[in-house]
PANU-913134 format. One line per field, with one value per residue (C-alpha): residue in three letters; x negated, y negated, z. Coordinates in Angstrom, 2 decimals. Each point is the difference from the previous one (the first is absolute). Layout:
REM residues N
aa: c(ALA|...)
c1: c(X|...)
c2: c(Y|...)
c3: c(Z|...)
END
This chain:
REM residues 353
aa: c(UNK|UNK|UNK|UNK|UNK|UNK|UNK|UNK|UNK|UNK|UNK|UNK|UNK|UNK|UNK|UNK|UNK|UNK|UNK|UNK|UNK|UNK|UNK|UNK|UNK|UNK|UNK|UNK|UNK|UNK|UNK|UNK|UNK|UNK|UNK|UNK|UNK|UNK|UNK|UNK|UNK|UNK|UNK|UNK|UNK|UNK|UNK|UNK|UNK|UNK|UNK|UNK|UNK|UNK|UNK|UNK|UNK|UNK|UNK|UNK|UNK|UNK|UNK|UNK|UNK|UNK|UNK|UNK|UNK|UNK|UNK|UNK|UNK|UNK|UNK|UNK|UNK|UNK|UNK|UNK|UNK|UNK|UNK|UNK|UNK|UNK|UNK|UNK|UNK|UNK|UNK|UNK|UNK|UNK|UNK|UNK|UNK|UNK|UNK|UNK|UNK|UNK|UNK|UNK|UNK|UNK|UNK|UNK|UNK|UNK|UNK|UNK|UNK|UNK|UNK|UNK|UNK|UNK|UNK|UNK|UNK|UNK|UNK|UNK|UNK|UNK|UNK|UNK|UNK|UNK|UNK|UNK|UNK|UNK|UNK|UNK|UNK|UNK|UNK|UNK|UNK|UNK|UNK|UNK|UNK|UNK|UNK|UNK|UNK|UNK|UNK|UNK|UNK|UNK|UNK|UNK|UNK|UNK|UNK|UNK|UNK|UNK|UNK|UNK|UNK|UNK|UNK|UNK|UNK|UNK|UNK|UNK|UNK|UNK|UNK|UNK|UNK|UNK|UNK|UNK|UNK|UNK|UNK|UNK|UNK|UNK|UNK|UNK|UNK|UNK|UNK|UNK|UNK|UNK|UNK|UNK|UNK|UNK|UNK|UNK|UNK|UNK|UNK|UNK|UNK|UNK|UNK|UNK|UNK|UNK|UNK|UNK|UNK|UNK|UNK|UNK|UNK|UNK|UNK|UNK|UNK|UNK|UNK|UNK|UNK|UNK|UNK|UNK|UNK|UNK|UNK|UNK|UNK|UNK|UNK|UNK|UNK|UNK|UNK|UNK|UNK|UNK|UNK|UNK|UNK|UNK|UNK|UNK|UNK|UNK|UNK|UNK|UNK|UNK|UNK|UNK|UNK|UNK|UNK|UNK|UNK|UNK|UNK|UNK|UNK|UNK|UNK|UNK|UNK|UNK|UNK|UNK|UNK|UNK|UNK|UNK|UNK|UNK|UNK|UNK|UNK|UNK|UNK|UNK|UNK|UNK|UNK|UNK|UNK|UNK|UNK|UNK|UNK|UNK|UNK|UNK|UNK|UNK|UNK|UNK|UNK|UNK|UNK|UNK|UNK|UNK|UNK|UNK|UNK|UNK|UNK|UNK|UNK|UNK|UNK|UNK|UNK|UNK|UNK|UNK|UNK|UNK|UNK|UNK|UNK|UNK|UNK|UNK|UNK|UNK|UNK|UNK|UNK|UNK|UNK|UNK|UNK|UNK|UNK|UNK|UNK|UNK|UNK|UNK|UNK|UNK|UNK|UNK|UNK|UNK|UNK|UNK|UNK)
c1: c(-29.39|3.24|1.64|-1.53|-0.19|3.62|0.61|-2.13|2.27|2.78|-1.57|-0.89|3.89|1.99|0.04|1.31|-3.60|-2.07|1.82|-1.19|-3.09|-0.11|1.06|-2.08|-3.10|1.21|0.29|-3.47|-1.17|1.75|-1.49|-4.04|0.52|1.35|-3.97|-1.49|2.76|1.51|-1.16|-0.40|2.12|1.41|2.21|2.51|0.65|0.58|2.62|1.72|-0.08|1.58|2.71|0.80|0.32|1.95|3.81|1.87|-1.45|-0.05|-1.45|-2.41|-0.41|-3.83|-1.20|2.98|0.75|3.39|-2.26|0.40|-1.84|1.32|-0.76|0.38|1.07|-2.92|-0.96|-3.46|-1.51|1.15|-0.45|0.20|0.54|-0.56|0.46|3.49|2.11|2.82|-1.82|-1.88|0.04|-1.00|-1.06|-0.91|-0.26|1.96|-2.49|0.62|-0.16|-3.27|-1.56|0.82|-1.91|-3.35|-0.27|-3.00|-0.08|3.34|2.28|3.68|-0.51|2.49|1.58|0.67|3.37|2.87|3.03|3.78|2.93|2.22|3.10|1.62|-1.93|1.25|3.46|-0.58|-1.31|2.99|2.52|-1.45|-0.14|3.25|1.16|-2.08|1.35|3.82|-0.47|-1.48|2.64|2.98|-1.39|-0.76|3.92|1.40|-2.47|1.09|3.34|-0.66|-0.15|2.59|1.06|-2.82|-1.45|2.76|0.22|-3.55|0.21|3.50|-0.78|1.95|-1.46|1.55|-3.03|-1.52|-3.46|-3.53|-1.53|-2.05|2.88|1.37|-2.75|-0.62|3.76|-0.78|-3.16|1.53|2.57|-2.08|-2.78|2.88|1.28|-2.84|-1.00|2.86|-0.47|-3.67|1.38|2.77|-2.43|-2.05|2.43|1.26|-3.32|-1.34|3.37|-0.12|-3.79|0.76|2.26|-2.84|-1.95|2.44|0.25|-4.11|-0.94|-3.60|-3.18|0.03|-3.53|-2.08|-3.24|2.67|3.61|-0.85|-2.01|3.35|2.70|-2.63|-0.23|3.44|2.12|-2.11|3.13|2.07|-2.96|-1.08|3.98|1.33|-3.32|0.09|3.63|-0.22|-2.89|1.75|2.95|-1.55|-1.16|3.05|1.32|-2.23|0.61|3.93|-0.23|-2.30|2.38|2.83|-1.58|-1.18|3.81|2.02|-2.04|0.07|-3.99|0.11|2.55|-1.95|1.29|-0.66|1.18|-2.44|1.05|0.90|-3.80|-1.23|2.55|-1.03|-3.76|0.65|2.24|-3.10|-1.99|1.70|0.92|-3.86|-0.58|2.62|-1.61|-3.40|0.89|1.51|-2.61|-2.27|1.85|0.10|-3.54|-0.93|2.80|-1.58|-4.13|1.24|1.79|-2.94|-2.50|2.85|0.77|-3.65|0.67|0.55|-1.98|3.24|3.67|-0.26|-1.67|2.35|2.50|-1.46|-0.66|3.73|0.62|-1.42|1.74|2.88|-0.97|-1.41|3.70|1.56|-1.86|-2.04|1.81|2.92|2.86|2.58|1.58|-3.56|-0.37|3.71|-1.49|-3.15|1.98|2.25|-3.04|-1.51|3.08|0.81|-3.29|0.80|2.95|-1.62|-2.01|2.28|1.94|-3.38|-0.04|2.96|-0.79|-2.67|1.75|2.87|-2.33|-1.63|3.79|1.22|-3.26|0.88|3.10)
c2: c(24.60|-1.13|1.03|-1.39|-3.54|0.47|0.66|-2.99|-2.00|1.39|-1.00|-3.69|-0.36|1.22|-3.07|2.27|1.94|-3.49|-1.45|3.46|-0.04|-3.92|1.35|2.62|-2.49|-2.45|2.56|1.51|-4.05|-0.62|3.02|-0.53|-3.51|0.94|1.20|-3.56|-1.80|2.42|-1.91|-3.67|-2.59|-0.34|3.00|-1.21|-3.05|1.90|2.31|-3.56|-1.28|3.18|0.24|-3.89|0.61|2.98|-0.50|3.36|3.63|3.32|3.38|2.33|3.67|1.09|3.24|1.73|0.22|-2.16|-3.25|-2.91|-3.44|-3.25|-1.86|-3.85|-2.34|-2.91|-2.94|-0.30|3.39|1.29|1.91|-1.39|2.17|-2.33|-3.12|-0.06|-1.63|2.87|2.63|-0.60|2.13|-1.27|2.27|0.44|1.81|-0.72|-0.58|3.48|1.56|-1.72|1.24|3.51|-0.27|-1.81|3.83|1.37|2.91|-1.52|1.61|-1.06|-1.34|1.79|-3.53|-1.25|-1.65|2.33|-1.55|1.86|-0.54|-1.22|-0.12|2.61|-1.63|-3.31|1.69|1.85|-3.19|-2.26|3.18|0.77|-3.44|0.06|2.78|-1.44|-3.70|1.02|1.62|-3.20|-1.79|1.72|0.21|-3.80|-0.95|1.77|-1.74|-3.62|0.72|1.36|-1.77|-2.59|-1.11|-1.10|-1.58|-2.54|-0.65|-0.90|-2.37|-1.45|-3.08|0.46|0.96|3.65|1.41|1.85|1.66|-1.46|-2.24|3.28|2.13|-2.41|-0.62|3.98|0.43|-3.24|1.57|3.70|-1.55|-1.65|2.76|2.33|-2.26|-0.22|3.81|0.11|-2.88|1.18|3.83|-0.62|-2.75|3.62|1.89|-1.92|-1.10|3.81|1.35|-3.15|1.02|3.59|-0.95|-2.16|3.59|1.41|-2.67|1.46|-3.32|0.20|0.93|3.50|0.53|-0.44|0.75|0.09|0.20|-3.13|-1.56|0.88|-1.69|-2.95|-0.76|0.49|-0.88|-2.13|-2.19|3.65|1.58|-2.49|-0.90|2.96|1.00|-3.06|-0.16|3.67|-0.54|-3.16|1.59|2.75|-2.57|-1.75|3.57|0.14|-3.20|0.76|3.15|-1.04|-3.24|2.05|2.53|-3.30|-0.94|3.29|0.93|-3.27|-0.02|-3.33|-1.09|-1.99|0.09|-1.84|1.44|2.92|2.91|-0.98|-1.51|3.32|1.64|-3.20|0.84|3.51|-0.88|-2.12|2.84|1.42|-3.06|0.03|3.65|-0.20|-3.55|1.63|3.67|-2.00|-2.32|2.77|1.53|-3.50|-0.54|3.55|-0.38|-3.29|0.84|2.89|-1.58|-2.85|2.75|1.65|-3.80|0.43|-3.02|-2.50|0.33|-0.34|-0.34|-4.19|-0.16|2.56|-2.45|-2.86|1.61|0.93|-3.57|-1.12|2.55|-1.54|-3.34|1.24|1.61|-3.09|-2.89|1.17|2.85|-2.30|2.48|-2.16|2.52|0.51|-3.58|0.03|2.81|-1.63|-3.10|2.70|1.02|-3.34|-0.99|3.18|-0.71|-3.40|0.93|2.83|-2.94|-1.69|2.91|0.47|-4.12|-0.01|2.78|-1.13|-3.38|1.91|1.47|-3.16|-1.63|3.13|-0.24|-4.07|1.00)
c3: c(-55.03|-1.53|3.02|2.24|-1.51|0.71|3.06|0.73|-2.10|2.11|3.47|-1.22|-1.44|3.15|2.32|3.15|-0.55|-0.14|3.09|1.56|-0.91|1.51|3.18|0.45|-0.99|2.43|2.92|-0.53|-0.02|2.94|1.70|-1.49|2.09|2.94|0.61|-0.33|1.59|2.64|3.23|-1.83|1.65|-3.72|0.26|2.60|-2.25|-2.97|1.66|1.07|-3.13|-1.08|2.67|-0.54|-3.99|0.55|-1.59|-1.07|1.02|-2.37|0.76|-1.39|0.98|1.03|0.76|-1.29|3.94|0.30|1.02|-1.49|-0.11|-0.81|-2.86|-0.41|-2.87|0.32|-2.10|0.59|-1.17|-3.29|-3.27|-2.93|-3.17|-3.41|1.37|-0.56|3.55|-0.26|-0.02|3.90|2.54|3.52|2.68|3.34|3.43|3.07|3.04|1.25|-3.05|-1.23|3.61|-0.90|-3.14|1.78|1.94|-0.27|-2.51|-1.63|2.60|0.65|3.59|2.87|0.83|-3.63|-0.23|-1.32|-0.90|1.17|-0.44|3.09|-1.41|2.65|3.04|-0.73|-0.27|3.37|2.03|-0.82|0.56|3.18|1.88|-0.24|2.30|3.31|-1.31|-0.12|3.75|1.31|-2.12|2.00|3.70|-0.64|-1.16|2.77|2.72|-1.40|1.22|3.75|3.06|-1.88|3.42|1.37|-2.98|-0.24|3.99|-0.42|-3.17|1.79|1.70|3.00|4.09|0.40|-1.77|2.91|-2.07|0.69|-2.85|-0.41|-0.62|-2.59|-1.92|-0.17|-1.15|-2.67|-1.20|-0.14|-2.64|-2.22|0.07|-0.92|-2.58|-1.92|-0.03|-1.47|-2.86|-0.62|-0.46|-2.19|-1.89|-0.09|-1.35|-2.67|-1.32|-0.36|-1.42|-2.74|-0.71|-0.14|-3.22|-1.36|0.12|-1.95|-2.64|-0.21|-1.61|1.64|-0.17|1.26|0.32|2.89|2.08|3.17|0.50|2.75|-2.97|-2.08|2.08|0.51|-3.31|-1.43|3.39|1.48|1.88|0.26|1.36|2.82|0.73|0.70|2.28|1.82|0.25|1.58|2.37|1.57|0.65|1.39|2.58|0.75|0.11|3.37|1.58|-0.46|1.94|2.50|0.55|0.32|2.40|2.58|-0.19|0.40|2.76|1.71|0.12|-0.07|2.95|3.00|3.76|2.60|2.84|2.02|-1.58|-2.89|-0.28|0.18|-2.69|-1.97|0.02|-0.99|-3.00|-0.57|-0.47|-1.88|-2.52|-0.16|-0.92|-2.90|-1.37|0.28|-1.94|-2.73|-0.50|-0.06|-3.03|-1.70|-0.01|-1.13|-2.72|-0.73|-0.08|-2.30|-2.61|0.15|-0.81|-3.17|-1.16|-2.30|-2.21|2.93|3.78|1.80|0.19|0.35|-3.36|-2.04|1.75|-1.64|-3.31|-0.06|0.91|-2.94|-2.31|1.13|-1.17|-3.28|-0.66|1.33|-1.57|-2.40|-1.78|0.63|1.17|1.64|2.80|1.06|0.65|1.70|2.37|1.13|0.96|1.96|1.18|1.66|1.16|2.01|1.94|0.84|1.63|1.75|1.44|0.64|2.25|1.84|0.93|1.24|2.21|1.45|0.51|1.90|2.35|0.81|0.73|2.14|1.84|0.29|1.57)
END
């Protein structure tokens, strides 16, 4: 009838009804093939090829359910509606996506990739670092400045300086370990309160599988600075109290006289049950965050991957004060190698003498 000629003219002339109708035919493709190429070898290289071709990501409602699978912009695969360049659409699946669709019976499968928004979690994980950072910050200042006494008897170069080389090289390393919990905390601090801003500029990519997938993505140096920054002073954290403990309870003093042998070999003891207890917490501390680090196997390689975000920010994205810092950097650890030589050469004159 007259009518119905149309309403067919209708359907051909909306474009938004056409690109439907493409959609639909290219799902129910997609789905007739996943039965002759489900196990084929073939199928892993096509969701690479997808995930490698894979630029910007939009979302589609199925089921009427609140789910949602990705959809990808791609060059290789497209539509083309009378030849004309302009008028091209270009689809295709995300790897995830594509393997809910090759379900048997055209099911949405249970681990198909959903896509959130992490906007408050990436809020919450800069704001809360901070708290645990600013206590380590403070207990760290005010250790730099105890035992002032004996720290400058012991770099003096004069004889009255009546503590074993033990004793002083405890009270050197106590300092330093206490000086850099304190650098790496405040380096913690800063870094997450400057990225919690960036958040709120909300410049980014929202959008994301993860909120760890999230932070990785669009904080990548924020992310893996302010987490390494954190765990190592956590660790120096440890080493300055156990330092301290060993001096203010004089577990390291040696006597040689009778009795004082015996009190010796019971501070001794004791010295040893302290060292052990805390080096039981580091290495639990440590074999955890190994096992949470999920992009690198251990805390050396996030080391060296930070290393080399450092670089890229210094040298490649050229940022002067970057490059500034790293030469900070490397010359700081010279002359902490330098401190330890001439340590060590000390103890080999006194012993000389």
């Amino acid at each position: 009838s007259a009518q119905h000629r149309n309403r067919r003219r209708r359907r051909k002339s909306n474009p938004t009804m056409m690109r439907a109708f493409c959609t639909m035919a290219v799902m129910v493709a997609a789905q007739a093939a996943a039965f002759s190429f489900a196990k084929a070898p073939a199928t892993s290289c096509l969701f690479s090829r997808l995930q490698s071709s894979s630029s910007s990501v939009s979302s589609v409602a199925v089921g009427g359910q609140g789910s949602h699978i990705a959809i990808y912009p791609m060059r290789t695969t497209s539509i083309r509606r009378n030849s004309s360049p302009e008028k091209t659409t270009s689809l295709a699946l995300s790897p995830a996506s594509a393997a809910a669709f090759f379900v048997r019976g055209g099911a949405i499968a249970a681990d198909a990739a959903v896509l959130k928004n992490f906007y408050g979690d990436a809020l919450g994980f800069f704001g809360g670092i901070r708290i645990p950072a600013t206590f380590l910050a403070g207990s760290s200042l005010a250790a730099i400045f105890t035992l002032k006494n004996e720290a400058v008897s012991n770099l003096s170069s004069s004889g009255d300086n009546k503590s074993s080389a033990l004793e002083r090289r405890m009270m050197k390393f106590y300092h330093l370990v206490s000086f850099l919990a304190f650098i790496l905390s405040l380096n913690t601090i800063m870094t997450a309160t400057s990225a919690h801003t960036s958040i709120l500029h909300g410049r980014f990519d929202q959008m994301a599988e993860t909120a760890y997938m999230l932070m990785k993505r669009e904080f990548e140096y924020e992310f893996v600075s302010v987490r390494w920054s954190f765990f190592m002073s956590i660790f120096c954290f440890l080493g300055m109290i156990t330092s301290r403990v060993l001096i203010e309870f004089g577990l390291l003093e040696q006597s040689v006289s009778g009795s004082g042998k015996e009190k010796s070999s019971g501070r001794r003891d004791v010295a040893m049950l302290v060292v052990f207890s805390v080096g039981a917490l580091a290495s639990n501390l440590m074999s955890y965050i190994n096992s949470t680090l999920y992009c690198w196997r251990n805390l050396t390689q996030m080391t060296v991957y930070l290393a080399q975000l450092l670089l890229k920010r210094a040298f490649v994205e050229q940022r002067p004060l970057q490059v500034v810092s790293m030469i900070c950097t490397l010359a700081s650890i010279v002359f902490v190698g330098k401190l330890v030589v001439n340590d060590l050469k000390g103890d080999d004159d006194e012993k000389k003498q």
